[in-house]
mmCIF file of the N, C-alpha and C atoms, coordinates in Angstrom:
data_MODEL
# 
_entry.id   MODEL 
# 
loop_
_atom_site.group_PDB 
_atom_site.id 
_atom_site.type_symbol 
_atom_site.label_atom_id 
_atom_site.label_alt_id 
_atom_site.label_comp_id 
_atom_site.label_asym_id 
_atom_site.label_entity_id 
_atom_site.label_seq_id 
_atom_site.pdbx_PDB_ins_code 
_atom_site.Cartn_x 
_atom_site.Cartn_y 
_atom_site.Cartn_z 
_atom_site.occupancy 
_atom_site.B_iso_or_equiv 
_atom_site.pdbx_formal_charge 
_atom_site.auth_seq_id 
_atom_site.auth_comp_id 
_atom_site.auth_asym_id 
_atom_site.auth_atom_id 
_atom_site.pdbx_PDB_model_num 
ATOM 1   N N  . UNK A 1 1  ? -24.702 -31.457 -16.409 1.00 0.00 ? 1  UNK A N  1 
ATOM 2   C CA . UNK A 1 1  ? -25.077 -30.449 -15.440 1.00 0.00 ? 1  UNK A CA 1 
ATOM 3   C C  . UNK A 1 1  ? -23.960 -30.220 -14.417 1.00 0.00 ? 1  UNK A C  1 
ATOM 4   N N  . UNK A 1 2  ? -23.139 -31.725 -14.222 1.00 0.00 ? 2  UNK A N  1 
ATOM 5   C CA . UNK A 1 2  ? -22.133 -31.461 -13.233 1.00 0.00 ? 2  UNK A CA 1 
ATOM 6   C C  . UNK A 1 2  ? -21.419 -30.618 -13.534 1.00 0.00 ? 2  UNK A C  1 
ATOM 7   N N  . UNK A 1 3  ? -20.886 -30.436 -14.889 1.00 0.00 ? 3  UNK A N  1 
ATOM 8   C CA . UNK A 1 3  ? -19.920 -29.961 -15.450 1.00 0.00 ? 3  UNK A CA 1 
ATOM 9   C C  . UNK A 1 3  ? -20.120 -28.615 -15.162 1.00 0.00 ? 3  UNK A C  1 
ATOM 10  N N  . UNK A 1 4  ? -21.394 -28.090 -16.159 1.00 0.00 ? 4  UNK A N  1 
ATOM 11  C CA . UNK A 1 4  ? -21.348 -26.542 -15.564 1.00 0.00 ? 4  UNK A CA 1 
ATOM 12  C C  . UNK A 1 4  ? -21.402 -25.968 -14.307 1.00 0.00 ? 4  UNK A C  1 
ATOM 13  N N  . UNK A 1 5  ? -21.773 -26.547 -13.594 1.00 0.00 ? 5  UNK A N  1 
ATOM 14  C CA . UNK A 1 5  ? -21.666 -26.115 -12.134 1.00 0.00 ? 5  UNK A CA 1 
ATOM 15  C C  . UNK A 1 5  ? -20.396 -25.880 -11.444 1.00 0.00 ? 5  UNK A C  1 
ATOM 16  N N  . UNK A 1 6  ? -19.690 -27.030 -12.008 1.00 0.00 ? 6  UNK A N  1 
ATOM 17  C CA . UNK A 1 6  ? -17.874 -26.967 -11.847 1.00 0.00 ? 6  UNK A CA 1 
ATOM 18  C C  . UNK A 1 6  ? -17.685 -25.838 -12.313 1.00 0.00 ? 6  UNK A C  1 
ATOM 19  N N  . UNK A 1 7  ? -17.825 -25.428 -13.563 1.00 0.00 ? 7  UNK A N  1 
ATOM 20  C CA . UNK A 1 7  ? -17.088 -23.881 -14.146 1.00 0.00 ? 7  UNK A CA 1 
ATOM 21  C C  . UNK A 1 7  ? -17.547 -23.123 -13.736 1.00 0.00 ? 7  UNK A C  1 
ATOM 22  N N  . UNK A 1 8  ? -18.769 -23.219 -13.235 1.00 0.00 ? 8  UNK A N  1 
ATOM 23  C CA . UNK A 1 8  ? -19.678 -21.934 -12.796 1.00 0.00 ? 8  UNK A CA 1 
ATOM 24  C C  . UNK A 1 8  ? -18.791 -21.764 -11.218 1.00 0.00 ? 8  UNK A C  1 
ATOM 25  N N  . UNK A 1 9  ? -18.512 -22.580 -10.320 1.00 0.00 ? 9  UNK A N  1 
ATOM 26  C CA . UNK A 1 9  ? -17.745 -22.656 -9.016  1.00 0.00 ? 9  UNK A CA 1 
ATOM 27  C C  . UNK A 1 9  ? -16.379 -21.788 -9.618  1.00 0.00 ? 9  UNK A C  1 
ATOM 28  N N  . UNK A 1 10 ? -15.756 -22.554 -10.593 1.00 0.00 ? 10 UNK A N  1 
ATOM 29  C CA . UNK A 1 10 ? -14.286 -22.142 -11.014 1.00 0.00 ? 10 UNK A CA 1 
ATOM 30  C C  . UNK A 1 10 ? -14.348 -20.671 -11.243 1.00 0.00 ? 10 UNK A C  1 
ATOM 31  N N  . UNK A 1 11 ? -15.080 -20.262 -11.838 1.00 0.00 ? 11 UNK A N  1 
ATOM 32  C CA . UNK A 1 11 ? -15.202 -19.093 -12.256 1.00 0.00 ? 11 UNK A CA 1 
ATOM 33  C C  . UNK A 1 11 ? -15.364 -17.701 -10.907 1.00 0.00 ? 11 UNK A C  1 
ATOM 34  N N  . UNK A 1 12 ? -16.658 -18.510 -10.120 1.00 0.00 ? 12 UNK A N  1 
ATOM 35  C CA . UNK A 1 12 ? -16.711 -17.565 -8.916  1.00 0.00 ? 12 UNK A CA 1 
ATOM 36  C C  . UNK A 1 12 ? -15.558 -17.560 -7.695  1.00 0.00 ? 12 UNK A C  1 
ATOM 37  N N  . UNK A 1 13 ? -14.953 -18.432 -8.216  1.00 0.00 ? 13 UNK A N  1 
ATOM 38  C CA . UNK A 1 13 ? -13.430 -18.810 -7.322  1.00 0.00 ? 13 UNK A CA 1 
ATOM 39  C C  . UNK A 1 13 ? -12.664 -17.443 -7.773  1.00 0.00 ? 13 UNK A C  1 
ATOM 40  N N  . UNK A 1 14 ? -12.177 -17.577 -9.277  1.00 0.00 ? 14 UNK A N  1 
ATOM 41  C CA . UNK A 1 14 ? -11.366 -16.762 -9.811  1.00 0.00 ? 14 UNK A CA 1 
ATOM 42  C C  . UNK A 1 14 ? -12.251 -15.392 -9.599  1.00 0.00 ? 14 UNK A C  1 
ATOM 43  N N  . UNK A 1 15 ? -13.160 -15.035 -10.020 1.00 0.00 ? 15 UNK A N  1 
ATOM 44  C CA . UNK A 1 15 ? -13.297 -13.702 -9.664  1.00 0.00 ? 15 UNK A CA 1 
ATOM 45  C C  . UNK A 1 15 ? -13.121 -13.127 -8.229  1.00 0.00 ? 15 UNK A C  1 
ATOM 46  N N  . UNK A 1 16 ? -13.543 -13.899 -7.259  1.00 0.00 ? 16 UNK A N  1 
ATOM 47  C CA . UNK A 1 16 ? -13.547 -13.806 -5.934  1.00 0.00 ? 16 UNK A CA 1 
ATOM 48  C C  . UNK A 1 16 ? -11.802 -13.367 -5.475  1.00 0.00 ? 16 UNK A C  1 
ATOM 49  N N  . UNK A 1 17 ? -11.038 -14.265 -6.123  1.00 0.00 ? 17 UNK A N  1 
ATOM 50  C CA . UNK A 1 17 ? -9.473  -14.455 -5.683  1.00 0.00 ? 17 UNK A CA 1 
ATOM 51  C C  . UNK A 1 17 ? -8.663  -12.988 -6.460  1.00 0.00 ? 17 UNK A C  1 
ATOM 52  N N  . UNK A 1 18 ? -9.612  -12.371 -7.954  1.00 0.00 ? 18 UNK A N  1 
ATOM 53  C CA . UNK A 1 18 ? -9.254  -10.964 -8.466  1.00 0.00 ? 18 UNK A CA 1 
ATOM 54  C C  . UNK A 1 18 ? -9.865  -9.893  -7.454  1.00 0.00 ? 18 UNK A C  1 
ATOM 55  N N  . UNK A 1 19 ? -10.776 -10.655 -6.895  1.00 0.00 ? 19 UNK A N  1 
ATOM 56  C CA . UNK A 1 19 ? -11.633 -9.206  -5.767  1.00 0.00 ? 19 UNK A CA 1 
ATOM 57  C C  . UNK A 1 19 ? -10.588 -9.195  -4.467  1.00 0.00 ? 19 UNK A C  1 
ATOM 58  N N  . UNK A 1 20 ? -10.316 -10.324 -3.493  1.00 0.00 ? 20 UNK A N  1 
ATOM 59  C CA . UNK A 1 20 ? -8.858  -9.537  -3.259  1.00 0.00 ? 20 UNK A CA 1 
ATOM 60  C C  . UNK A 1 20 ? -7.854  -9.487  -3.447  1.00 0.00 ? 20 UNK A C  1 
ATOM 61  N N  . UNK A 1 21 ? -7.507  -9.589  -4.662  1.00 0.00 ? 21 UNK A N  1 
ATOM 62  C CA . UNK A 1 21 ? -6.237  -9.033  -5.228  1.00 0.00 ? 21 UNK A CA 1 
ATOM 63  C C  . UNK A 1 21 ? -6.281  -7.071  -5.164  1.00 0.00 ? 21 UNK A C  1 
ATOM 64  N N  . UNK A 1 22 ? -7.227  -7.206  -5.716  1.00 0.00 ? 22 UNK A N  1 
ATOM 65  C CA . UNK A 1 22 ? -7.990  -5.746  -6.298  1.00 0.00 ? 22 UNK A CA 1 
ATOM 66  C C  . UNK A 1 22 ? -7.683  -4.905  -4.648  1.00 0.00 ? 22 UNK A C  1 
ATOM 67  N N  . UNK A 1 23 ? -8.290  -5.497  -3.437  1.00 0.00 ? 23 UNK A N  1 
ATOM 68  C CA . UNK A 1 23 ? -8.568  -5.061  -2.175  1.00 0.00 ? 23 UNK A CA 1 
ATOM 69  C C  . UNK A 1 23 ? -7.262  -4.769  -1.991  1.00 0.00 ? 23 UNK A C  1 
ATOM 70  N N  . UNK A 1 24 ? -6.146  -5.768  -1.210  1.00 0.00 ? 24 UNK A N  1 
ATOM 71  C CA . UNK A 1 24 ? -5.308  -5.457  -1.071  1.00 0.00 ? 24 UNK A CA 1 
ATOM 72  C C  . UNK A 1 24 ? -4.092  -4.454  -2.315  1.00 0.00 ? 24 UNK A C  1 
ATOM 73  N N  . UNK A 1 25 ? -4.435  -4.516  -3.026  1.00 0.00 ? 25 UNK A N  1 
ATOM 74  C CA . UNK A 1 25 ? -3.306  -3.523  -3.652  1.00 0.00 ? 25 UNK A CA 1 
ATOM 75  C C  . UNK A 1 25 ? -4.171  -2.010  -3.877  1.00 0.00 ? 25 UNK A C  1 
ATOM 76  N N  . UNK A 1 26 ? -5.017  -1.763  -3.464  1.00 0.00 ? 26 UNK A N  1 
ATOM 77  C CA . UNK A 1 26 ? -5.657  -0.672  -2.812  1.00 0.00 ? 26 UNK A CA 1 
ATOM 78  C C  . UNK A 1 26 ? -5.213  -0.087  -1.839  1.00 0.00 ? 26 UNK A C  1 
ATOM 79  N N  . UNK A 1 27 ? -5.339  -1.697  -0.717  1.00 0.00 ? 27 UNK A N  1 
ATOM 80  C CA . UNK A 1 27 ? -4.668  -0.938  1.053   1.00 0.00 ? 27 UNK A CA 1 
ATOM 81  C C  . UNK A 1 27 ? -3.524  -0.704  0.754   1.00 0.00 ? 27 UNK A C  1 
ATOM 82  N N  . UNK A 1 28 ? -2.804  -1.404  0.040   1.00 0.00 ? 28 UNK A N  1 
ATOM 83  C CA . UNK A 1 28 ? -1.098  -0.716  0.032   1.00 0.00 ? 28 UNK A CA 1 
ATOM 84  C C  . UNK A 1 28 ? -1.070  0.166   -0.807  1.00 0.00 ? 28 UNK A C  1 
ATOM 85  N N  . UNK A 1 29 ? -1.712  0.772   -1.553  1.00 0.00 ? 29 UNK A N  1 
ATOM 86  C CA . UNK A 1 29 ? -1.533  2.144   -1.770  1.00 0.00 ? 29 UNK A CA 1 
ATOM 87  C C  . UNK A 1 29 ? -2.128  3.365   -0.942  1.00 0.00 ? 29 UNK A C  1 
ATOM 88  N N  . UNK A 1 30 ? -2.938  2.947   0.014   1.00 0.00 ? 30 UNK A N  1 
ATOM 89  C CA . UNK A 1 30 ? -3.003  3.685   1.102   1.00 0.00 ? 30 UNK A CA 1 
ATOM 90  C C  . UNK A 1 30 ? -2.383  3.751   1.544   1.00 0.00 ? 30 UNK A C  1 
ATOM 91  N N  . UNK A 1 31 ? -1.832  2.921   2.385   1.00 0.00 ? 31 UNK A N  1 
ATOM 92  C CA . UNK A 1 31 ? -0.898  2.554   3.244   1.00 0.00 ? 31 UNK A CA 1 
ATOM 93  C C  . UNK A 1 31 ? 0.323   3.793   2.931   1.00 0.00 ? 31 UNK A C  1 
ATOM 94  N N  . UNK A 1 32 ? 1.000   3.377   1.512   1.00 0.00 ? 32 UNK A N  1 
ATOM 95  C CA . UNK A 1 32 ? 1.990   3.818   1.131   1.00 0.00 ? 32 UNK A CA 1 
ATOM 96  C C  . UNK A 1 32 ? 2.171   5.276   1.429   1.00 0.00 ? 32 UNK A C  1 
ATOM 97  N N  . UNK A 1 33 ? 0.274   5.917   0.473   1.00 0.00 ? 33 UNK A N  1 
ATOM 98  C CA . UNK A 1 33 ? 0.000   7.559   0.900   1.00 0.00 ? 33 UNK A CA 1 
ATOM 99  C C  . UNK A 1 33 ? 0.385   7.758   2.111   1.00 0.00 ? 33 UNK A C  1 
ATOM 100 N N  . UNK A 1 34 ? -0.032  7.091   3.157   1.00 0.00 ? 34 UNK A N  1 
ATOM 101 C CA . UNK A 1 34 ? -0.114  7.316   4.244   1.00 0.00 ? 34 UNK A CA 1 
ATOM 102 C C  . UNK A 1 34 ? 1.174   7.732   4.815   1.00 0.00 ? 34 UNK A C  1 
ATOM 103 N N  . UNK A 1 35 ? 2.333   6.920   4.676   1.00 0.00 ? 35 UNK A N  1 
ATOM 104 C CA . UNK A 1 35 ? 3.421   6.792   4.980   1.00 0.00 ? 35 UNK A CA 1 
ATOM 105 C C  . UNK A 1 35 ? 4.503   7.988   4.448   1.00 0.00 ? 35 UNK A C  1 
ATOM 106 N N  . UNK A 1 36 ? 3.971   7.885   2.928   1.00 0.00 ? 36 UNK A N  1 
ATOM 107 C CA . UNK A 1 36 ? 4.584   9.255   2.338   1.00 0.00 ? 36 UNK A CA 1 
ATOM 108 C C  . UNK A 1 36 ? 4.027   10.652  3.197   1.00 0.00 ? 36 UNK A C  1 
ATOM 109 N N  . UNK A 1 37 ? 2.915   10.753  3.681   1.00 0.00 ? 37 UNK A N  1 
ATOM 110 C CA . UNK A 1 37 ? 2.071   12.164  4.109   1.00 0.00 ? 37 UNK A CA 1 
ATOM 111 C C  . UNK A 1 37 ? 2.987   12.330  5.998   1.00 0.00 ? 37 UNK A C  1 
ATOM 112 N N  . UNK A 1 38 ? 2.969   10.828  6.425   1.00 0.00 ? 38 UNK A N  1 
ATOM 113 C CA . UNK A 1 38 ? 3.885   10.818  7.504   1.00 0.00 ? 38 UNK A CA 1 
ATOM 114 C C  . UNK A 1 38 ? 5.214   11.269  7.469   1.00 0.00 ? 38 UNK A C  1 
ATOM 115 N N  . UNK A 1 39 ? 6.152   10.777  6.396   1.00 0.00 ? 39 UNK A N  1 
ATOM 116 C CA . UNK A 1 39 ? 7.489   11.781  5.677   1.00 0.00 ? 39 UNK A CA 1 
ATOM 117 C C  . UNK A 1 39 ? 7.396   13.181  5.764   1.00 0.00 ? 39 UNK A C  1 
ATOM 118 N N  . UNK A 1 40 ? 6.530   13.761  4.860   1.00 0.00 ? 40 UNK A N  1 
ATOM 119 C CA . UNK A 1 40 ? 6.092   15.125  4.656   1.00 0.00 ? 40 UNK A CA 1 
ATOM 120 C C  . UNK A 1 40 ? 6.063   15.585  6.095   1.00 0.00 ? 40 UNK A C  1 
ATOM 121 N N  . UNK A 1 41 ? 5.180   15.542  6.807   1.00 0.00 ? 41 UNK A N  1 
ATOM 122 C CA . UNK A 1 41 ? 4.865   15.985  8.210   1.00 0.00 ? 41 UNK A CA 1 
ATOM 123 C C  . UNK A 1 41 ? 6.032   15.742  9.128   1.00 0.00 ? 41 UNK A C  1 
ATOM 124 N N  . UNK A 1 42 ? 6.780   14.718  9.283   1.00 0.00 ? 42 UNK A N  1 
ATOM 125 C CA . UNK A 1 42 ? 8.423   14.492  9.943   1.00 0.00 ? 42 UNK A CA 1 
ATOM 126 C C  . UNK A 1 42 ? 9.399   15.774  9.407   1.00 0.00 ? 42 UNK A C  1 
ATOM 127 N N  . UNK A 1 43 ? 9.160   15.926  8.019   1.00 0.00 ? 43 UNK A N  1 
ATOM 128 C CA . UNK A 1 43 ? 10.177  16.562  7.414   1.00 0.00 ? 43 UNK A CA 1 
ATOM 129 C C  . UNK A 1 43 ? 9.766   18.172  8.130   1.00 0.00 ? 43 UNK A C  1 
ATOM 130 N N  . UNK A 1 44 ? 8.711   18.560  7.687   1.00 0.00 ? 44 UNK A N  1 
ATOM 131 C CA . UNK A 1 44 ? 7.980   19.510  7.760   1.00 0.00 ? 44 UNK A CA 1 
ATOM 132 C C  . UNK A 1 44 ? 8.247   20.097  9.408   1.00 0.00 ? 44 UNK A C  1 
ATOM 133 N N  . UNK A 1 45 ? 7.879   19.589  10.302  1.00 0.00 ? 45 UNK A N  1 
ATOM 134 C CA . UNK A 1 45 ? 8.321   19.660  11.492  1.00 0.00 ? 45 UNK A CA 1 
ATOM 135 C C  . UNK A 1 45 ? 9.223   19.641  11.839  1.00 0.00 ? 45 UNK A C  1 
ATOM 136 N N  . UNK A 1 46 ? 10.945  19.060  11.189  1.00 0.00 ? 46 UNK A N  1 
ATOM 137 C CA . UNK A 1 46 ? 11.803  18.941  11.296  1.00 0.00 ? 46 UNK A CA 1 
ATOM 138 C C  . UNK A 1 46 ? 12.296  20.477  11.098  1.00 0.00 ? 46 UNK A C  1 
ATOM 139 N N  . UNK A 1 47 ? 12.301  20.934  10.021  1.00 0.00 ? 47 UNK A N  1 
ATOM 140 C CA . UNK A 1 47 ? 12.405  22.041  9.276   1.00 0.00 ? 47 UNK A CA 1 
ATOM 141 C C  . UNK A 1 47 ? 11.843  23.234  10.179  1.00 0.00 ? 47 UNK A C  1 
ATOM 142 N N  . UNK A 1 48 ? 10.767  23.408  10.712  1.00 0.00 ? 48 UNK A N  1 
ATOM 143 C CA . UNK A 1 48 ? 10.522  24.439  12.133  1.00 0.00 ? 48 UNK A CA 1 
ATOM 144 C C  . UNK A 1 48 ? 10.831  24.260  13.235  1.00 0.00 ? 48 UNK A C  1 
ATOM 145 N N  . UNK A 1 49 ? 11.431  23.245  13.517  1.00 0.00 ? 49 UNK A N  1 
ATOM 146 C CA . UNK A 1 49 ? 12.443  22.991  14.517  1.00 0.00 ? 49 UNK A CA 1 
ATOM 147 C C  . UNK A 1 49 ? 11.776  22.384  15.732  1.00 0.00 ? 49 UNK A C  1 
ATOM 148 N N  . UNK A 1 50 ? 10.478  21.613  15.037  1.00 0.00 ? 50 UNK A N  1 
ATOM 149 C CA . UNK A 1 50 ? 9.750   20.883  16.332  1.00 0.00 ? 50 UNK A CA 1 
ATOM 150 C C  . UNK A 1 50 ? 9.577   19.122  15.891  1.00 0.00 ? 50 UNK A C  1 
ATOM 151 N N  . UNK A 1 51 ? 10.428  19.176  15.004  1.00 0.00 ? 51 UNK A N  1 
ATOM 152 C CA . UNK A 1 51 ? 10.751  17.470  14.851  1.00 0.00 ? 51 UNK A CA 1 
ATOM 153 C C  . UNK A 1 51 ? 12.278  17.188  15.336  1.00 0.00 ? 51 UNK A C  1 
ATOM 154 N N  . UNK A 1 52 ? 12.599  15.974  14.858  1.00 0.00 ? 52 UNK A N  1 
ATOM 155 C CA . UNK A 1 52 ? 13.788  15.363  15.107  1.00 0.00 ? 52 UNK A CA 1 
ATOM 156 C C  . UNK A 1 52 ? 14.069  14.838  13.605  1.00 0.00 ? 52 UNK A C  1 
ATOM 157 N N  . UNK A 1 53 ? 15.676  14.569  13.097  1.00 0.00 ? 53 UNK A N  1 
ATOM 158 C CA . UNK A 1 53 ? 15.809  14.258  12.465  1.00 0.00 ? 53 UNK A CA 1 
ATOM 159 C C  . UNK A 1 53 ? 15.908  12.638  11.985  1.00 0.00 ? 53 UNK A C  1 
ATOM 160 N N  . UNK A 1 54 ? 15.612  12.446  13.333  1.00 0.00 ? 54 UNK A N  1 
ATOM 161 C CA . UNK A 1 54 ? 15.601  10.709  13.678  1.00 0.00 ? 54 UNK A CA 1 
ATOM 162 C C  . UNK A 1 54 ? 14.310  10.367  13.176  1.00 0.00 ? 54 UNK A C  1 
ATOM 163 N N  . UNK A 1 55 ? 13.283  11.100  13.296  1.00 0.00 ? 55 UNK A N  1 
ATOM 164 C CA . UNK A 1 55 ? 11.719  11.212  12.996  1.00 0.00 ? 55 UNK A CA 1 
ATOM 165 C C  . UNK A 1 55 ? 11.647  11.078  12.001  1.00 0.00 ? 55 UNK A C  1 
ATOM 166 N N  . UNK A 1 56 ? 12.488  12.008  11.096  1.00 0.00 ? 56 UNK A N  1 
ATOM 167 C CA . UNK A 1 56 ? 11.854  11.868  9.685   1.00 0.00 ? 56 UNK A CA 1 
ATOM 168 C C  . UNK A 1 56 ? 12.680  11.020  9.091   1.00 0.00 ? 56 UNK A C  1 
ATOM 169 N N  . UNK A 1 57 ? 14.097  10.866  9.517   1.00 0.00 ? 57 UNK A N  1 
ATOM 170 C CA . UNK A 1 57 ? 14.708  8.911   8.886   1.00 0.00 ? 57 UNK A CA 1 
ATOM 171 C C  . UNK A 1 57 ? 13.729  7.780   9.247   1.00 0.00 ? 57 UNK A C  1 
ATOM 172 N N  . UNK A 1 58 ? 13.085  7.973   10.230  1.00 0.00 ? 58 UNK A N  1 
ATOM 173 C CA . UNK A 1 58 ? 12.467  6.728   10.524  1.00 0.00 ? 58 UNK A CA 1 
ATOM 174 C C  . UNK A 1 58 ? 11.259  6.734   9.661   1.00 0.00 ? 58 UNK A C  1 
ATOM 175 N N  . UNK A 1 59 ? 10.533  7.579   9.277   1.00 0.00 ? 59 UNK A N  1 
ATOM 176 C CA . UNK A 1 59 ? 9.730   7.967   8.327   1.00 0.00 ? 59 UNK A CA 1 
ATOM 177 C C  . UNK A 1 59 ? 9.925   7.659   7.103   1.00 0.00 ? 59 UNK A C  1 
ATOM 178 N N  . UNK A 1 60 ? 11.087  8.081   6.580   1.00 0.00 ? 60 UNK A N  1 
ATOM 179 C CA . UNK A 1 60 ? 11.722  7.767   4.919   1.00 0.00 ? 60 UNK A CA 1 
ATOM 180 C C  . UNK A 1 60 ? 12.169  5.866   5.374   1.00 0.00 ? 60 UNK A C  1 
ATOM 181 N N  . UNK A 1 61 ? 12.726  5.171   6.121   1.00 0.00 ? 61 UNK A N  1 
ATOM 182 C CA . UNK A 1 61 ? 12.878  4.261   6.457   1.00 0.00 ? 61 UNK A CA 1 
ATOM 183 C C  . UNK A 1 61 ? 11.370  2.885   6.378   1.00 0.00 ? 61 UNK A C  1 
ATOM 184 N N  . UNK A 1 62 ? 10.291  3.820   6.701   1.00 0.00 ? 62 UNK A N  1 
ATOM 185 C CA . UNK A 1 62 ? 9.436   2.607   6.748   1.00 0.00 ? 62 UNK A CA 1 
ATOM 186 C C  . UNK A 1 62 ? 8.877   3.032   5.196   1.00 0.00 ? 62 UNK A C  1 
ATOM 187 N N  . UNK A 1 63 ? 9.212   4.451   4.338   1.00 0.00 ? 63 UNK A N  1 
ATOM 188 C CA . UNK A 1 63 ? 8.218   4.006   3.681   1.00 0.00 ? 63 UNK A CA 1 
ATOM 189 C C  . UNK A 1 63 ? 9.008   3.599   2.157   1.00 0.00 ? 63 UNK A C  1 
ATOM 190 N N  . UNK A 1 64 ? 10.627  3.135   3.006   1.00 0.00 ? 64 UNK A N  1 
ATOM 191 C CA . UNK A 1 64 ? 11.549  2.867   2.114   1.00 0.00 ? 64 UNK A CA 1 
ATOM 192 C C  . UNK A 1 64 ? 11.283  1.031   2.129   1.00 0.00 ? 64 UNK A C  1 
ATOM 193 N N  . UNK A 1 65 ? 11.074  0.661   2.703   1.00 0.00 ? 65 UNK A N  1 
ATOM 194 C CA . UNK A 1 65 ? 10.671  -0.645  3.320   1.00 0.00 ? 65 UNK A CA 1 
ATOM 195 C C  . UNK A 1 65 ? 8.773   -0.894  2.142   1.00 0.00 ? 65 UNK A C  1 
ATOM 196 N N  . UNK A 1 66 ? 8.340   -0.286  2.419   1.00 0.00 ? 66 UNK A N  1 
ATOM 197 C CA . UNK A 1 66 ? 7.282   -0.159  1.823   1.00 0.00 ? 66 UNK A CA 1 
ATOM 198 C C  . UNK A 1 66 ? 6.946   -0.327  0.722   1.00 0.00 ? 66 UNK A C  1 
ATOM 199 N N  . UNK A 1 67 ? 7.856   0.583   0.297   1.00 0.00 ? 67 UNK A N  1 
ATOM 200 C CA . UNK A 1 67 ? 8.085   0.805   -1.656  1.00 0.00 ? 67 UNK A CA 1 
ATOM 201 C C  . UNK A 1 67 ? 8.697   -0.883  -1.894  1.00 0.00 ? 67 UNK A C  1 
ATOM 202 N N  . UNK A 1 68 ? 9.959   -1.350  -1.180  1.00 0.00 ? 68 UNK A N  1 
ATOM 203 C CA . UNK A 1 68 ? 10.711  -2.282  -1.322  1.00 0.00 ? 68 UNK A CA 1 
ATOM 204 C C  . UNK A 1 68 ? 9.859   -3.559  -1.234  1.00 0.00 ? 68 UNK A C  1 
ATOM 205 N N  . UNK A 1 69 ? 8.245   -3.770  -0.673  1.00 0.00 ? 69 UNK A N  1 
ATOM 206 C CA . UNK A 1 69 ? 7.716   -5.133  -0.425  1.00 0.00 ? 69 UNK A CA 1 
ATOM 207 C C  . UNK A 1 69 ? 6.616   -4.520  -1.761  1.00 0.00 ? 69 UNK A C  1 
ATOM 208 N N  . UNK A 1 70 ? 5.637   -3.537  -1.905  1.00 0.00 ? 70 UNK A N  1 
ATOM 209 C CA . UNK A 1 70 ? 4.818   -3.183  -2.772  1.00 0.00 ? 70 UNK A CA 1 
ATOM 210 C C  . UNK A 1 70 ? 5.218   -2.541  -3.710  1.00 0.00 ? 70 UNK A C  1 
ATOM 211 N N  . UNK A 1 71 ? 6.142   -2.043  -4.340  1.00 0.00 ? 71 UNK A N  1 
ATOM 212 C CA . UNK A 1 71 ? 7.057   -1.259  -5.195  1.00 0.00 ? 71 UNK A CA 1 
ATOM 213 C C  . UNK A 1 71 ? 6.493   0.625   -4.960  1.00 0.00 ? 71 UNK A C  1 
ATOM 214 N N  . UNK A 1 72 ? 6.472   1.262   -5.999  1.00 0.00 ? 72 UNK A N  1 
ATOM 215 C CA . UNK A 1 72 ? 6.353   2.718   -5.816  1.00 0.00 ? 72 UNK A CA 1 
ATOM 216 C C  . UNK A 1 72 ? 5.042   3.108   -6.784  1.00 0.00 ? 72 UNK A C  1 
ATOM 217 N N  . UNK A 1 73 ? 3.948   2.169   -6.987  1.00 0.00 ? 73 UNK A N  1 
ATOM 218 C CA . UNK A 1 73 ? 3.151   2.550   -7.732  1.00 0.00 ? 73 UNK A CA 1 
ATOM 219 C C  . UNK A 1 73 ? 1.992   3.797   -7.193  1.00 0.00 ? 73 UNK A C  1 
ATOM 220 N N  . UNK A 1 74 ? 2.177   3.679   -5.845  1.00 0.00 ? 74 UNK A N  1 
ATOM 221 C CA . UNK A 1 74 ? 1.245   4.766   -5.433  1.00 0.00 ? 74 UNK A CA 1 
ATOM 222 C C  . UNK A 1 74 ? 1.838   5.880   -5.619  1.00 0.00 ? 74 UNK A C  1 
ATOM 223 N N  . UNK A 1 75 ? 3.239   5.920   -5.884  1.00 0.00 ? 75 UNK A N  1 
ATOM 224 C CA . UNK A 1 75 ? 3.545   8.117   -6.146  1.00 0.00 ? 75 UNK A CA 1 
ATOM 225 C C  . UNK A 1 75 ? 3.376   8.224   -7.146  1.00 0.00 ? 75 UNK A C  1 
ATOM 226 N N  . UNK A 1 76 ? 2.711   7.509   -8.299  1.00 0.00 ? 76 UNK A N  1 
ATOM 227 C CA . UNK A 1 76 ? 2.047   8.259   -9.688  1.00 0.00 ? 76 UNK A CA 1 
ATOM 228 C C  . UNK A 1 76 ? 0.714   8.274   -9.634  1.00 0.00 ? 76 UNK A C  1 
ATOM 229 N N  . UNK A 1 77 ? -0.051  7.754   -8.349  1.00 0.00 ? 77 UNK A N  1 
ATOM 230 C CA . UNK A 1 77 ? -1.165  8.093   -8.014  1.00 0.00 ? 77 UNK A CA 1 
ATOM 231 C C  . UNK A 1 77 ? -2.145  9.564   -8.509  1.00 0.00 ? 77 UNK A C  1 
# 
């Protein structure tokens, strides 16, 4: 009886430890959207002449940083 209870624990361990796996590589593909839609809007504003161009480097900068810790799986989203 001990035994199964052990696997039965092991088991709800491992699924538990795939549930946030699952979570977080969700938020960082938010995240990422997020960051890309922040680009767009830097750029975008840049371009009508009510951004800065510092704005939208700093923009391509974090979500160059971004891609570089989570890779680029959210732009085939």
């Amino acid at each position: 009886m001990a035994g199964f209870l052990d696997r039965a624990k092991e088991q709800a361990q491992q699924a538990l430890q795939q549930g946030k796996q699952k979570v977080d590589e969700v938020q960082a593909q938010r995240a990422g959207g997020d960051l890309l839609k922040k680009l767009g809007a830097a750029y975008y504003a840049e371009q009508r002449g009510k951004g800065s161009g510092q704005a939208t480097q700093d923009a391509l900068n974090a979500l160059e940083a971004h891609i570089a810790v989570h890779g680029d799986g959210f732009l085939r989203g």
